[in-house]
N, C-alpha and C positions, 0 to 999 in steps of 0.2 A: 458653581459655574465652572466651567473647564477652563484652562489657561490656551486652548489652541483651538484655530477655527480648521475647517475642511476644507480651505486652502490651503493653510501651511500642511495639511497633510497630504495633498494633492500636491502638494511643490516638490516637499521631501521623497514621495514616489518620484515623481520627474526626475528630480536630481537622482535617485538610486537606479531607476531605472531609468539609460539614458535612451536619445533614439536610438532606432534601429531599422535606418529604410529598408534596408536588405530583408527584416520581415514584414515589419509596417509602414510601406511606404509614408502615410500621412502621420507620424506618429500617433500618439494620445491627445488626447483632447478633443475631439469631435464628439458625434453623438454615436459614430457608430465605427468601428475599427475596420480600417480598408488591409489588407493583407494577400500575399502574391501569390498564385496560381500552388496547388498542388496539397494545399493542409486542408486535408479533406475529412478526417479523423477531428471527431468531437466529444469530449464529455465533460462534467463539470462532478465537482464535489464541496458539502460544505462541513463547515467545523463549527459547533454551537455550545456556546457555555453552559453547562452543567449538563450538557449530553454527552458530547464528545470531550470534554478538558474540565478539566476545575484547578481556575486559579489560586487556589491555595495550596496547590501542590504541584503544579503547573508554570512555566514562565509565558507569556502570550507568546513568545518569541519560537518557543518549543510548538505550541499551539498551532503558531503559522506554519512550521517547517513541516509537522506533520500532514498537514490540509494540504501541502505542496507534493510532497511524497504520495499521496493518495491518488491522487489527479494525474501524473506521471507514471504512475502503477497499473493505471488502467489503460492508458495511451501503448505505454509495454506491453502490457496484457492478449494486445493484438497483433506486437508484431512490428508495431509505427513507432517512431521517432517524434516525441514530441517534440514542439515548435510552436509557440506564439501562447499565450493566455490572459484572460482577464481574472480582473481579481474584484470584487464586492469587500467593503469592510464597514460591519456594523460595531460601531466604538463606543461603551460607554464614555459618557462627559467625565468622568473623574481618573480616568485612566492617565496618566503620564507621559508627554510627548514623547520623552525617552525609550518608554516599553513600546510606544506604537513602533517609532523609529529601528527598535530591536529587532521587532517583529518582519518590516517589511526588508529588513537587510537579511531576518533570515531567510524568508523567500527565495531572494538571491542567492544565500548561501546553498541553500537546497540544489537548484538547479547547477551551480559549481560544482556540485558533490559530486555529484551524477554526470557529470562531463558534457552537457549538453550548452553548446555554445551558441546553435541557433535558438534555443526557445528564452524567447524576452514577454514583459510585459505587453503587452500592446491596448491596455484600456481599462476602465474599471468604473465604480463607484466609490464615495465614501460617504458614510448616514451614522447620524447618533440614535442609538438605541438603548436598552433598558439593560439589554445581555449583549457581550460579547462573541460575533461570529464573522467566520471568513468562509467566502465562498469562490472559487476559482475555478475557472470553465478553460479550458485544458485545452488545444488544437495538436492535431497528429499529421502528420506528414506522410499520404496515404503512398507508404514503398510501389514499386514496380513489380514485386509482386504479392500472392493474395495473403489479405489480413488472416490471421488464426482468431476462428469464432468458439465459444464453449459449447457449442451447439453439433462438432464434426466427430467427438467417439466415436469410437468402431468396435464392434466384438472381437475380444481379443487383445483389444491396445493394453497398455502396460500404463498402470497408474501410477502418477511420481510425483511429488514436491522436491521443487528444486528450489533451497534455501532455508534460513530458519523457521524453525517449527517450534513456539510455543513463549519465543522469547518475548515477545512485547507484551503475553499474559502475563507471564512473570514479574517485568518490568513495572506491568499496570498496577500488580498488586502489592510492591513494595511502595509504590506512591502512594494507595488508597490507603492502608496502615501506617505511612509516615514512617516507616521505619530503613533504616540503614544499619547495618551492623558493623560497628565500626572497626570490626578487628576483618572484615570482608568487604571493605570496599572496592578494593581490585575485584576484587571476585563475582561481585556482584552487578558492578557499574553496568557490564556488556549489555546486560537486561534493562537497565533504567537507560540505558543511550536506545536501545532497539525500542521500545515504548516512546520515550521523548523525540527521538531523532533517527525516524526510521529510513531506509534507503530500499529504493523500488530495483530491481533486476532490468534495467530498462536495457544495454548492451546486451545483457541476456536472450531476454525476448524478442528481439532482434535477428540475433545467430541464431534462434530456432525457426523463427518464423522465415526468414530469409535464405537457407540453406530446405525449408520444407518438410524438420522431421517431424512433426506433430501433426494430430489429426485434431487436436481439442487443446485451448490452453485460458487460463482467467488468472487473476489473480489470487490469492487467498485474503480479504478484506476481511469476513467474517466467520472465519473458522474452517476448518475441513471438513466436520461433518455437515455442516450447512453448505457449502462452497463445493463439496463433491456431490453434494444432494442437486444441486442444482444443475452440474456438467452434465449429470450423466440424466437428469429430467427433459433436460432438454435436448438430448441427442440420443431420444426413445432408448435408453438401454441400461442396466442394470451393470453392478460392479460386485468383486468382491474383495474387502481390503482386510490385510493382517496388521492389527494393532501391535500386536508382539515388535514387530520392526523398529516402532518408534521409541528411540533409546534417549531418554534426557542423561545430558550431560553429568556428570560427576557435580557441577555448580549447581546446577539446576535441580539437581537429587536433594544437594543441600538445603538450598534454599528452601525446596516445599519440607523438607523434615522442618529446618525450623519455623515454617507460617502453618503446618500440619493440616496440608494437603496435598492433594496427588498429582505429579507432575503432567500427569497422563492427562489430566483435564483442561490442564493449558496447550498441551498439543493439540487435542484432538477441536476445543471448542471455546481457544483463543485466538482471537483475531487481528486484522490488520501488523500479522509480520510481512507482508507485501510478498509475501513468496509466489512461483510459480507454481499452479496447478496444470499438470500437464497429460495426456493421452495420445500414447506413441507407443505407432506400430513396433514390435518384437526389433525387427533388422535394422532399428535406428538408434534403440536404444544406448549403446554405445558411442554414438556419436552426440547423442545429448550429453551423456556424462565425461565428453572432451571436453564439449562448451561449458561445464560447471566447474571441471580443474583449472580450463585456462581466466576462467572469473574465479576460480579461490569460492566457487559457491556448493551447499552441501546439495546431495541428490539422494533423497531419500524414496525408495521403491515401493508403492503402498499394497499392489493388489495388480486386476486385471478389470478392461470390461466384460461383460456374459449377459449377451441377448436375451438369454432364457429364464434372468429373474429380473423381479422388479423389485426397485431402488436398488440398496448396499444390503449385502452381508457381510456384517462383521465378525472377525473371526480372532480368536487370540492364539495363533497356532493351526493345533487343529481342532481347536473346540469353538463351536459357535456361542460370541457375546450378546449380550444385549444391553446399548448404553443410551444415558441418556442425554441429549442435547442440551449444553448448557448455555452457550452460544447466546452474544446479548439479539435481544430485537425492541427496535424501536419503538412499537406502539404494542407491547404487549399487555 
Protein backbone atom coordinates (compact mmCIF):
# COMPACT_ATOMS: atom_id res chain seq x y z
CA UNK A 1 0.00 0.00 0.00
CA UNK A 2 1.37 3.59 -0.51
CA UNK A 3 2.22 5.87 2.27
CA UNK A 4 0.25 8.95 0.66
CA UNK A 5 -3.32 9.54 -0.43
CA UNK A 6 -4.30 11.98 -3.54
CA UNK A 7 -4.84 14.52 -1.24
CA UNK A 8 -1.78 15.16 0.14
CA UNK A 9 -0.64 15.19 -3.38
CA UNK A 10 -3.32 17.56 -4.48
CA UNK A 11 -2.06 19.76 -1.39
CA UNK A 12 1.61 19.58 -2.35
CA UNK A 13 0.45 20.80 -5.96
CA UNK A 14 -1.50 23.69 -4.28
CA UNK A 15 1.33 24.59 -2.05
CA UNK A 16 3.85 24.53 -5.22
CA UNK A 17 1.74 25.96 -7.39
CA UNK A 18 0.31 28.85 -5.62
CA UNK A 19 -2.73 31.02 -6.83
CA UNK A 20 -2.70 33.02 -9.69
CA UNK A 21 -5.82 35.16 -10.19
CA UNK A 22 -4.23 37.14 -12.88
CA UNK A 23 -4.48 33.86 -14.87
CA UNK A 24 -7.08 31.73 -13.03
CA UNK A 25 -9.24 33.78 -11.50
CA UNK A 26 -11.02 30.99 -9.45
CA UNK A 27 -7.83 29.13 -8.83
CA UNK A 28 -7.75 25.08 -8.76
CA UNK A 29 -10.10 23.11 -7.38
CA UNK A 30 -13.17 23.25 -9.16
CA UNK A 31 -14.37 20.91 -11.88
CA UNK A 32 -13.39 22.95 -14.36
CA UNK A 33 -10.50 25.87 -14.80
CA UNK A 34 -12.10 29.40 -15.28
CA UNK A 35 -9.26 31.62 -17.06
CA UNK A 36 -9.16 35.30 -18.57
CA UNK A 37 -9.95 36.29 -21.92
CA UNK A 38 -7.24 35.92 -24.75
CA UNK A 39 -5.41 32.11 -24.22
CA UNK A 40 -6.80 31.01 -27.08
CA UNK A 41 -3.89 28.46 -28.18
CA UNK A 42 -4.40 24.85 -27.13
CA UNK A 43 -2.48 21.62 -27.01
CA UNK A 44 -1.76 19.04 -24.62
CA UNK A 45 0.98 16.28 -24.41
CA UNK A 46 1.55 13.07 -22.60
CA UNK A 47 4.49 11.20 -21.00
CA UNK A 48 3.98 7.28 -20.34
CA UNK A 49 6.22 4.69 -18.73
CA UNK A 50 7.95 2.49 -20.73
CA UNK A 51 7.05 4.48 -23.85
CA UNK A 52 8.33 7.73 -23.35
CA UNK A 53 10.80 7.24 -19.88
CA UNK A 54 12.15 4.25 -18.14
CA UNK A 55 12.70 4.74 -14.73
CA UNK A 56 15.51 2.88 -14.28
CA UNK A 57 17.49 5.09 -16.14
CA UNK A 58 15.31 7.91 -15.69
CA UNK A 59 14.42 10.18 -12.55
CA UNK A 60 10.34 10.90 -12.61
CA UNK A 61 11.46 14.29 -11.94
CA UNK A 62 13.48 14.51 -15.45
CA UNK A 63 10.27 12.54 -16.80
CA UNK A 64 8.14 15.55 -15.72
CA UNK A 65 10.35 18.31 -16.95
CA UNK A 66 10.50 16.79 -20.18
CA UNK A 67 6.40 16.31 -20.59
CA UNK A 68 6.60 20.20 -19.67
CA UNK A 69 9.22 21.12 -22.39
CA UNK A 70 7.07 19.37 -24.86
CA UNK A 71 3.85 21.10 -24.26
CA UNK A 72 5.67 24.53 -24.28
CA UNK A 73 7.48 23.59 -27.69
CA UNK A 74 4.43 23.25 -29.43
CA UNK A 75 2.68 26.40 -27.95
CA UNK A 76 6.33 28.06 -29.43
CA UNK A 77 5.92 26.30 -32.40
CA UNK A 78 3.30 28.73 -33.42
CA UNK A 79 4.41 31.77 -32.42
CA UNK A 80 2.25 32.09 -28.87
CA UNK A 81 3.29 32.45 -25.42
CA UNK A 82 2.39 30.04 -23.33
CA UNK A 83 0.01 30.70 -20.35
CA UNK A 84 -1.95 28.56 -18.12
CA UNK A 85 -1.86 24.45 -18.05
CA UNK A 86 -3.35 21.51 -16.68
CA UNK A 87 -1.61 18.65 -15.58
CA UNK A 88 -3.23 14.75 -15.28
CA UNK A 89 -0.83 12.51 -12.99
CA UNK A 90 -1.17 8.82 -13.17
CA UNK A 91 1.20 7.52 -10.00
CA UNK A 92 1.93 4.19 -9.25
CA UNK A 93 1.07 3.31 -5.29
CA UNK A 94 4.68 2.44 -4.47
CA UNK A 95 6.26 5.52 -5.85
CA UNK A 96 7.70 7.79 -3.00
CA UNK A 97 6.11 11.05 -1.83
CA UNK A 98 9.63 12.52 -2.31
CA UNK A 99 10.06 11.58 -6.10
CA UNK A 100 6.32 12.62 -6.72
CA UNK A 101 7.13 15.92 -4.93
CA UNK A 102 10.55 16.09 -7.22
CA UNK A 103 8.62 15.73 -10.02
CA UNK A 104 6.02 18.39 -9.73
CA UNK A 105 8.72 21.12 -8.50
CA UNK A 106 10.29 20.10 -11.72
CA UNK A 107 7.34 21.19 -13.51
CA UNK A 108 7.85 24.55 -12.05
CA UNK A 109 11.42 24.38 -12.66
CA UNK A 110 10.72 24.05 -16.40
CA UNK A 111 8.58 26.95 -16.79
CA UNK A 112 11.37 29.14 -14.79
CA UNK A 113 13.82 28.02 -17.23
CA UNK A 114 12.16 29.18 -19.99
CA UNK A 115 11.27 32.64 -18.34
CA UNK A 116 7.78 32.41 -18.68
CA UNK A 117 6.05 34.06 -15.67
CA UNK A 118 2.47 34.09 -16.76
CA UNK A 119 2.12 30.36 -17.36
CA UNK A 120 0.90 28.54 -13.92
CA UNK A 121 -0.87 25.57 -13.23
CA UNK A 122 -4.50 26.26 -13.27
CA UNK A 123 -6.12 22.54 -12.72
CA UNK A 124 -5.53 18.94 -13.12
CA UNK A 125 -6.10 15.40 -11.90
CA UNK A 126 -4.32 12.85 -9.75
CA UNK A 127 -5.13 8.70 -10.26
CA UNK A 128 -3.37 5.58 -9.21
CA UNK A 129 -2.51 3.54 -11.94
CA UNK A 130 -0.29 0.43 -12.81
CA UNK A 131 2.31 2.74 -14.95
CA UNK A 132 3.46 5.87 -14.46
CA UNK A 133 2.34 8.96 -16.76
CA UNK A 134 1.92 12.75 -16.96
CA UNK A 135 -0.25 14.44 -19.29
CA UNK A 136 -0.40 18.41 -19.47
CA UNK A 137 -2.67 20.43 -21.82
CA UNK A 138 -0.81 23.52 -22.51
CA UNK A 139 -2.90 27.06 -23.11
CA UNK A 140 -1.20 29.69 -25.55
CA UNK A 141 -1.85 33.27 -25.44
CA UNK A 142 -3.22 33.85 -28.96
CA UNK A 143 -0.51 37.22 -30.08
CA UNK A 144 -2.00 40.14 -32.07
CA UNK A 145 -0.69 38.78 -34.70
CA UNK A 146 -1.09 35.61 -37.05
CA UNK A 147 0.05 32.31 -35.49
CA UNK A 148 2.79 30.30 -37.82
CA UNK A 149 1.03 27.15 -39.16
CA UNK A 150 3.40 24.17 -40.83
CA UNK A 151 0.96 24.07 -43.29
CA UNK A 152 2.30 27.97 -45.22
CA UNK A 153 5.72 26.66 -47.33
CA UNK A 154 6.24 28.26 -50.36
CA UNK A 155 8.34 27.30 -53.33
CA UNK A 156 11.52 28.55 -52.95
CA UNK A 157 11.48 29.26 -48.89
CA UNK A 158 14.67 28.31 -47.48
CA UNK A 159 14.76 25.22 -45.23
CA UNK A 160 16.41 25.56 -41.63
CA UNK A 161 16.50 24.24 -38.14
CA UNK A 162 17.22 26.62 -35.75
CA UNK A 163 18.76 24.85 -32.58
CA UNK A 164 20.18 21.49 -31.58
CA UNK A 165 20.14 18.73 -34.12
CA UNK A 166 20.60 15.19 -32.77
CA UNK A 167 21.63 15.92 -29.24
CA UNK A 168 18.79 14.28 -27.12
CA UNK A 169 19.41 11.12 -29.63
CA UNK A 170 22.58 11.04 -28.25
CA UNK A 171 21.71 11.74 -24.86
CA UNK A 172 18.84 8.88 -25.18
CA UNK A 173 21.32 6.57 -26.19
CA UNK A 174 23.91 6.88 -23.32
CA UNK A 175 20.83 6.11 -20.90
CA UNK A 176 19.52 3.14 -22.87
CA UNK A 177 23.35 1.43 -22.63
CA UNK A 178 23.77 2.75 -19.01
CA UNK A 179 26.97 3.94 -19.79
CA UNK A 180 29.02 7.06 -18.93
CA UNK A 181 32.58 7.44 -19.64
CA UNK A 182 33.99 8.44 -16.85
CA UNK A 183 37.15 9.99 -18.22
CA UNK A 184 33.99 12.26 -20.44
CA UNK A 185 31.77 13.35 -18.47
CA UNK A 186 32.07 16.97 -19.19
CA UNK A 187 32.05 16.02 -22.42
CA UNK A 188 29.31 14.10 -22.62
CA UNK A 189 26.79 15.55 -19.92
CA UNK A 190 25.43 18.32 -22.69
CA UNK A 191 23.64 15.37 -24.40
CA UNK A 192 22.27 13.53 -21.25
CA UNK A 193 21.02 17.22 -19.96
CA UNK A 194 19.39 17.74 -23.69
CA UNK A 195 17.64 14.20 -23.40
CA UNK A 196 16.79 14.52 -19.57
CA UNK A 197 16.08 18.25 -19.54
CA UNK A 198 15.40 19.61 -22.63
CA UNK A 199 14.45 23.34 -23.28
CA UNK A 200 11.78 24.53 -26.03
CA UNK A 201 12.92 27.95 -28.32
CA UNK A 202 9.77 29.53 -27.01
CA UNK A 203 11.28 33.55 -27.03
CA UNK A 204 12.47 32.27 -30.32
CA UNK A 205 9.38 31.33 -31.81
CA UNK A 206 8.03 34.27 -30.73
CA UNK A 207 10.61 36.89 -32.54
CA UNK A 208 9.95 34.83 -35.75
CA UNK A 209 6.48 34.62 -35.58
CA UNK A 210 6.04 38.20 -34.34
CA UNK A 211 8.36 40.14 -36.61
CA UNK A 212 6.51 37.81 -39.70
CA UNK A 213 9.71 36.16 -41.20
CA UNK A 214 8.33 32.67 -41.74
CA UNK A 215 6.00 31.25 -44.12
CA UNK A 216 5.99 27.61 -42.16
CA UNK A 217 7.38 26.66 -38.66
CA UNK A 218 6.80 23.22 -36.09
CA UNK A 219 8.68 22.12 -33.88
CA UNK A 220 11.16 19.07 -34.40
CA UNK A 221 9.42 16.29 -31.83
CA UNK A 222 10.11 13.50 -34.04
CA UNK A 223 12.86 13.83 -36.08
CA UNK A 224 13.65 15.79 -39.31
CA UNK A 225 12.96 13.42 -41.64
CA UNK A 226 9.72 12.69 -40.37
CA UNK A 227 8.86 16.42 -39.14
CA UNK A 228 10.04 17.91 -42.57
CA UNK A 229 8.00 15.13 -44.33
CA UNK A 230 5.09 16.39 -42.71
CA UNK A 231 5.78 20.69 -43.31
CA UNK A 232 6.20 20.34 -46.63
CA UNK A 233 2.94 17.40 -46.90
CA UNK A 234 1.07 19.50 -45.70
CA UNK A 235 1.77 22.85 -47.62
CA UNK A 236 1.30 20.62 -51.15
CA UNK A 237 5.08 21.11 -51.89
CA UNK A 238 8.11 19.25 -52.17
CA UNK A 239 11.73 20.09 -50.68
CA UNK A 240 15.22 19.50 -51.43
CA UNK A 241 17.62 19.11 -48.47
CA UNK A 242 21.68 18.67 -48.31
CA UNK A 243 22.71 16.24 -45.56
CA UNK A 244 26.17 17.15 -46.18
CA UNK A 245 25.38 20.49 -44.05
CA UNK A 246 24.64 18.62 -40.92
CA UNK A 247 28.22 18.64 -39.05
CA UNK A 248 28.11 16.75 -35.47
CA UNK A 249 30.16 18.28 -33.20
CA UNK A 250 33.70 17.09 -32.49
CA UNK A 251 31.75 15.42 -28.97
CA UNK A 252 29.20 14.07 -30.79
CA UNK A 253 31.73 12.49 -33.41
CA UNK A 254 33.17 10.99 -30.29
CA UNK A 255 30.68 9.72 -28.84
CA UNK A 256 29.02 7.63 -31.70
CA UNK A 257 32.86 6.35 -32.44
CA UNK A 258 32.69 4.87 -29.10
CA UNK A 259 28.71 3.42 -29.02
CA UNK A 260 29.73 2.57 -33.09
CA UNK A 261 27.39 4.42 -34.83
CA UNK A 262 26.68 7.23 -37.12
CA UNK A 263 26.01 10.43 -35.82
CA UNK A 264 24.13 11.26 -38.95
CA UNK A 265 21.28 9.12 -37.65
CA UNK A 266 20.77 10.95 -34.55
CA UNK A 267 20.44 14.14 -36.58
CA UNK A 268 18.54 13.20 -39.19
CA UNK A 269 16.02 10.74 -37.26
CA UNK A 270 16.37 11.74 -33.50
CA UNK A 271 13.85 13.44 -31.91
CA UNK A 272 12.37 15.64 -29.51
CA UNK A 273 15.57 18.12 -29.38
CA UNK A 274 12.55 20.76 -29.56
CA UNK A 275 14.27 22.75 -32.23
CA UNK A 276 12.64 24.87 -34.75
CA UNK A 277 11.76 23.69 -38.07
CA UNK A 278 11.30 26.58 -40.21
CA UNK A 279 10.44 27.81 -43.98
CA UNK A 280 11.62 31.34 -44.86
CA UNK A 281 11.33 33.31 -47.66
CA UNK A 282 15.28 34.06 -49.26
CA UNK A 283 14.93 38.22 -48.01
CA UNK A 284 14.43 37.22 -44.45
CA UNK A 285 16.81 34.90 -44.03
CA UNK A 286 19.12 37.05 -42.36
CA UNK A 287 16.95 38.30 -40.05
CA UNK A 288 16.27 34.92 -38.65
CA UNK A 289 19.80 34.26 -38.09
CA UNK A 290 19.86 37.65 -35.80
CA UNK A 291 17.12 36.19 -33.67
CA UNK A 292 19.34 32.90 -33.28
CA UNK A 293 22.69 35.00 -32.27
CA UNK A 294 20.78 37.15 -30.09
CA UNK A 295 19.28 33.64 -28.34
CA UNK A 296 22.85 32.02 -28.40
CA UNK A 297 20.74 29.42 -30.64
CA UNK A 298 22.50 27.37 -33.74
CA UNK A 299 20.80 27.98 -37.32
CA UNK A 300 21.43 25.30 -39.39
CA UNK A 301 20.40 25.65 -43.45
CA UNK A 302 19.07 22.41 -44.78
CA UNK A 303 17.77 22.78 -48.31
CA UNK A 304 14.89 24.82 -50.27
CA UNK A 305 11.10 24.21 -51.05
CA UNK A 306 10.45 23.20 -55.04
CA UNK A 307 6.84 22.74 -56.28
CA UNK A 308 7.94 20.59 -58.85
CA UNK A 309 8.76 17.41 -56.81
CA UNK A 310 7.11 15.45 -54.43
CA UNK A 311 8.23 14.86 -50.95
CA UNK A 312 12.24 15.55 -50.15
CA UNK A 313 15.08 14.89 -52.12
CA UNK A 314 17.96 14.23 -50.44
CA UNK A 315 21.10 14.98 -51.43
CA UNK A 316 24.70 14.68 -50.04
CA UNK A 317 26.20 17.34 -52.03
CA UNK A 318 25.72 16.82 -55.24
CA UNK A 319 24.88 13.24 -55.31
CA UNK A 320 21.45 12.22 -54.63
CA UNK A 321 20.99 9.70 -51.17
CA UNK A 322 18.64 7.56 -50.30
CA UNK A 323 18.03 6.99 -46.53
CA UNK A 324 16.24 5.30 -44.33
CA UNK A 325 13.77 6.55 -41.72
CA UNK A 326 14.72 5.44 -38.42
CA UNK A 327 12.55 7.86 -36.43
CA UNK A 328 10.57 6.02 -33.40
CA UNK A 329 6.69 5.56 -34.13
CA UNK A 330 4.22 4.66 -31.80
CA UNK A 331 2.19 1.85 -32.91
CA UNK A 332 4.32 0.40 -35.41
Amino acid sequence: MSMWTENQVIEEISRIFTPRPDIAPLGIGDDCAVFRDGLNLITTDAAVEGVHFDLSWMSLADAAYRCTTANLSDVASMGAEPSGFTLALCLRPDLGFESIRDAILAIKQCIADHNLDDCWLIGGEVVRSSVVSFSITMLGKKPNYPVLRRCGASDGDVIAVLGNIGHSAAGLELCRRNLMFADAISTYKPYLDAFKRPKALCHVGIAIAKERLAHAMMDVSDGIMTDLGRMLESSHCGGIVDVGVLKPTESMSALARELLVQPRGWMLCGGEDFSLLVAIPKSNVDAVKSICQQHKVDYTQLGHCDKNINGIRWMDGRDEVHLKNTSFVHFA
